[in-house]
Residue, then its C-alpha position, 0 to 999 in steps of 0.5 A: x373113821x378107820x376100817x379094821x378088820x379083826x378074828x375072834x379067836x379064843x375067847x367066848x363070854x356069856x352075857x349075864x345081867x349085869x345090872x347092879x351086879x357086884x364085880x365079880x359077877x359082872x361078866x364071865x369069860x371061858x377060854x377054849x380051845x383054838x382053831x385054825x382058819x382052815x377050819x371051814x366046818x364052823x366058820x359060815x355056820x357060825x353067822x348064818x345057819x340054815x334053820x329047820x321047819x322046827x327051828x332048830x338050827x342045823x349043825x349046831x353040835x359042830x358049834x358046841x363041840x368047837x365052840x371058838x372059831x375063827x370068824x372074820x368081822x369087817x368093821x369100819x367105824x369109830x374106834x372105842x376110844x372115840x365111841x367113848x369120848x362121845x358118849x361122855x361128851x355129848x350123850x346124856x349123861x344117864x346112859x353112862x349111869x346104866x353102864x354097868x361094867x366097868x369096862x363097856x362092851x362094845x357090840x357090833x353085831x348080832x344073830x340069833x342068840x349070839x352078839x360080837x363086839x367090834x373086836x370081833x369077840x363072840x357072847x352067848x345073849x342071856x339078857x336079849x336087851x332087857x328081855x326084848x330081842x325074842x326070836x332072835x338077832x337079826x332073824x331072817x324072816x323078820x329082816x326079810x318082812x322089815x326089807x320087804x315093808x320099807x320098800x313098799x311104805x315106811x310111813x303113814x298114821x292111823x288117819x289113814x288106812x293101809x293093809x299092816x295095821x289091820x292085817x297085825x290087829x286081827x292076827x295079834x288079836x286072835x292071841x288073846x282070849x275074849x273080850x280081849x280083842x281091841x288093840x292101840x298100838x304104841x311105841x313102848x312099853x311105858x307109853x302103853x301103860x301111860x294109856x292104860x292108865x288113863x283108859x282105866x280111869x276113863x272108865x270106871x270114873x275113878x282115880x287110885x291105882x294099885x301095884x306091887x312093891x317093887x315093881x316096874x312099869x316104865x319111867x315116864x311120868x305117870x308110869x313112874x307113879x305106878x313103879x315102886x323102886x327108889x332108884x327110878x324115882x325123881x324128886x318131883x311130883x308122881x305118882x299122883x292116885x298110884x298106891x302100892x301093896x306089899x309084893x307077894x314074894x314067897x321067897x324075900x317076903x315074911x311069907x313063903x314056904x315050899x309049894x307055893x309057885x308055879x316054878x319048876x323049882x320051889x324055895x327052899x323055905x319049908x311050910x306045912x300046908x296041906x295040898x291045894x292050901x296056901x298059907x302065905x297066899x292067905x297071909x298076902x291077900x290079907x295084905x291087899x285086903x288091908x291096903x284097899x280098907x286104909x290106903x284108897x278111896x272105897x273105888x278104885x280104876x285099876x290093878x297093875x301087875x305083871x304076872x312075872x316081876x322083871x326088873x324086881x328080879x323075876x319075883x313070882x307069886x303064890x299060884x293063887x294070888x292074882x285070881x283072888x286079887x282079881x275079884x277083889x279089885x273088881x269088887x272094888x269098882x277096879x278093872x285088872x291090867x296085865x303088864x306083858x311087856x317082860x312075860x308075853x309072846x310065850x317066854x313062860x313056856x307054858x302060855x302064850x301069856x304069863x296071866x294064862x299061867x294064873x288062870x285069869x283073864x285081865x280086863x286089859x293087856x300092855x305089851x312091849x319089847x318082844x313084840x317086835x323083837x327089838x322094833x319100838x313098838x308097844x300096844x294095849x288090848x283091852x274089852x270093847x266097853x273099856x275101849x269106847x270110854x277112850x273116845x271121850x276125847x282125841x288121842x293121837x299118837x304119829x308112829x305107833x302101829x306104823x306099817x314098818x313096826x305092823x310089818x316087823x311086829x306080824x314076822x315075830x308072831x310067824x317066827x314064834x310059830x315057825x320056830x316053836x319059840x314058846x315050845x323052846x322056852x319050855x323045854x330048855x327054860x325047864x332045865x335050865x332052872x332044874x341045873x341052877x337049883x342044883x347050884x342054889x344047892x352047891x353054893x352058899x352065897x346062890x339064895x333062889x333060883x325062880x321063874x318059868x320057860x325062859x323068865x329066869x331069876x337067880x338070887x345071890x345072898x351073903x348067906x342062907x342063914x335066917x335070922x332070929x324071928x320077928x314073931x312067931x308066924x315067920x322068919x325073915x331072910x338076909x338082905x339078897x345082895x343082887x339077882x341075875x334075870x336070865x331072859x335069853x332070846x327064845x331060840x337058845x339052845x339046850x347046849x348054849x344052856x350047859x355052855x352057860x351052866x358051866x361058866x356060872x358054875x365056874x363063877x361061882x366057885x372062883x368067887x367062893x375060894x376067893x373069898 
């Protein structure tokens, strides 16, 4: 173990989304200008600035404007060498297969929408630990309410009764609109949409559940069988009563055109549909109606979506689809389940929920990640009735909703209204999204730009030619090379945005003479 001590000095970097990325976009670097020590404007601000009752962190024009500082970072641990050594040798080796960059980044530390590494390097977070870190880094109110929980009762379950549950349950519920009130708390999301499953089947006495192509919804064993993506799949039994159907992709899909999402930005697909009309929405209801004639039984339990794909690529349906899939999944004896684990806690900027923003109400809601800000903490809401059916045996489970994660999970909600966070998301989601389709525009290999608030997607294609029709009704596009999700702790500033836009532009151009 040798102490070091080490100073940022010229370089800065945004964390994109690296998953699956070519190299080239795998991690931007720009160099700025240099700053002497001296320069004590910047300096403390830099780790700690004062918030305001908005949010709104003090001075941060002095950050923008000298952008590079000098930032002393004591760190007293491993060297890389070794980090990396163990990590081969005695971590699992999947987590050196979701390593994505070549050269791994090593973070130290972090505070609100910055990150540093142990070479005291500083990042602009655009991912926030797969859409998990929402009000940002080590948030001073919610440090405070952790500090404050774990001195007082770290640990006791459900078979008791202690103030944190009851205090988040109420306050949790008074998110969600009616019947929505009834709350078990779990410790991630896959463990939440695990007992959703089984509720929904408890319930309604039926077995087959319906989700998207390309979706995500946990990779534990039976929420694998609801996730439809090969590469998180194993060759073993799953996904027992789980069917898919096919994803109402406007923009990848035989089905799209230019007024079908509620994006600020639309593809650039053309169409002829008159207003308040939707072809593509028509075509892929069809879609769903044709799954329920062939692939399940004439009942169904359940209907998962989430109402922004996350790991598909921030994929976003026409305005219309869930409410009418809505009714034909109830029709079909089904209940309707809301994945929030990557929409919720108001990183759409519109609502508060990403099911709000298609005007409808689930018969249940797992959420996840932004709940407690990086805390493990998951939970399912769902209707009285649905509820009772659960009783029907025991279930247990020792940490969730423990008074830590209840502790941590009700500052997150204090910081979200404290902060504007969902206001945040609206406003410099909104432009970040208007700049990016001016790049879609500028760029060849940038095929859509897509999503809401702070729930971001950005498409690359080899190019936007289309190609020759398969029939008549449509035209499919090239195969998408990868998609930057952009889903940045929510207290990102408008100027962290430019400082972004600039280094992805510069990105792009490089890769463009290039090649």
């Amino acid at each position: 173990m040798h102490p070091r001590s080490v100073v940022a000095k010229t370089e800065e970097s945004a964390i994109l989304n690296a998953t699956r990325l070519t190299n080239c976009y795998r991690k931007a670097l720009i160099s700025l200008n240099q700053v002497t020590q001296s320069d004590h404007r910047v300096r403390q601000r830099i780790i700690s600035p004062s918030l305001s009752s908005t949010g709104k962190q003090k001075d941060e024009h002095l950050i923008i404007q000298l952008l590079s500082c000098v930032f002393f970072v004591t760190v007293q641990g491993m060297s890389k060498e070794q980090m990396i050594d163990i990590r081969k040798r005695n971590c699992n080796p999947m987590i050196m297969k979701v390593t994505y960059y070549k050269k791994p980044v090593f973070i130290h530390q972090g505070y609100m929408q910055w990150l540093w590494d142990v070479d005291g390097k500083r990042y602009l977070d655009l991912f926030a630990g797969v859409a998990t870190v929402s009000v940002g880094h080590c948030h001073p109110k919610v440090t405070a309410a952790t500090e404050q929980q774990l001195k007082k009762l770290w640990h006791t379950t459900n078979i008791y009764v202690y103030p944190p549950l009851h205090e988040y349950c109420e306050k949790l519920a008074s998110y969600l609109p009616d019947p929505l009130k009834v709350i078990y708390f779990t410790n991630s999301g896959s463990e939440a949409n695990d007992l959703a499953m089984l509720m929904a089947r408890l319930h309604t006495g039926n077995y087959d559940i319906i989700t998207f192509r390309g979706s995500y919804h946990g990779g534990s064993p039976q929420a694998m069988g609801l996730t439809s993506n090969a590469i998180y799949k194993y060759p073993i039994a799953n996904g027992l009563g789980c069917t898919t159907t096919m994803c109402p992709d406007v923009f990848r899909g035989p089905w799209g055109g230019s007024h079908c999402r509620d994006s600020p930005v639309q593809t650039t697909r053309e169409c002829s549909c008159s207003h308040g009309h939707c072809v593509a929405n028509e075509q892929y209801i069809e879609q769903l109606k044709e799954t329920l004639a062939t692939s399940v039984p004439s009942r169904i339990a359940a209907f998962f979506g989430e109402p922004i794909q996350g790991v598909g690529g921030s994929v976003q349906y026409p305005k219309n689809y869930l409410k009418e899939a809505y009714k034909l999944v109830r029709e079909k004896g089904g209940i309707c389940i809301a994945d929030e684990v990557q929409t919720g806690f108001g990183r759409t900027g519109s609502h508060f929920w990403g099911f709000q923003g298609h005007d409808v109400v689930p018969d249940m809601v797992t959420m996840a990640k932004g709940i407690g800000n990086g805390f493990p903490l998951g939970a399912v809401v769902t209707t009285p009735e649905i509820a009772a059916s659960f009783t029907k045996g025991v279930h247990f489970n020792t940490f969730g909703g423990n008074p830590v994660a209840c502790a941590v999970a009700s500052s997150v909600l204090d910081a979200i209204q404290e902060d504007g966070t969902q206001q945040i998301s609206l406003e410099v989601g909104t432009y970040l999204l208007t700049e990016l389709a001016k790049l879609r525009d500028k760029y060849e290999i940038v095929g859509d730009v897509r999503g809401k608030g702070l729930q971001i997607g950005v498409e690359m294609v080899k190019d936007k030619s289309p190609v020759t029709k398969v029939n008549q009704s449509y035209s499919v596009f090239f195969s998408p090379l990868k998609t930057f999700r952009i889903q940045p702790p929510m207290c990102i500033t408008k100027e962290d945005a430019d400082f972004f836009l600039a280094i992805f532009n510069q990105s792009l151009y490089n890769y463009m003479e290039r090649r």
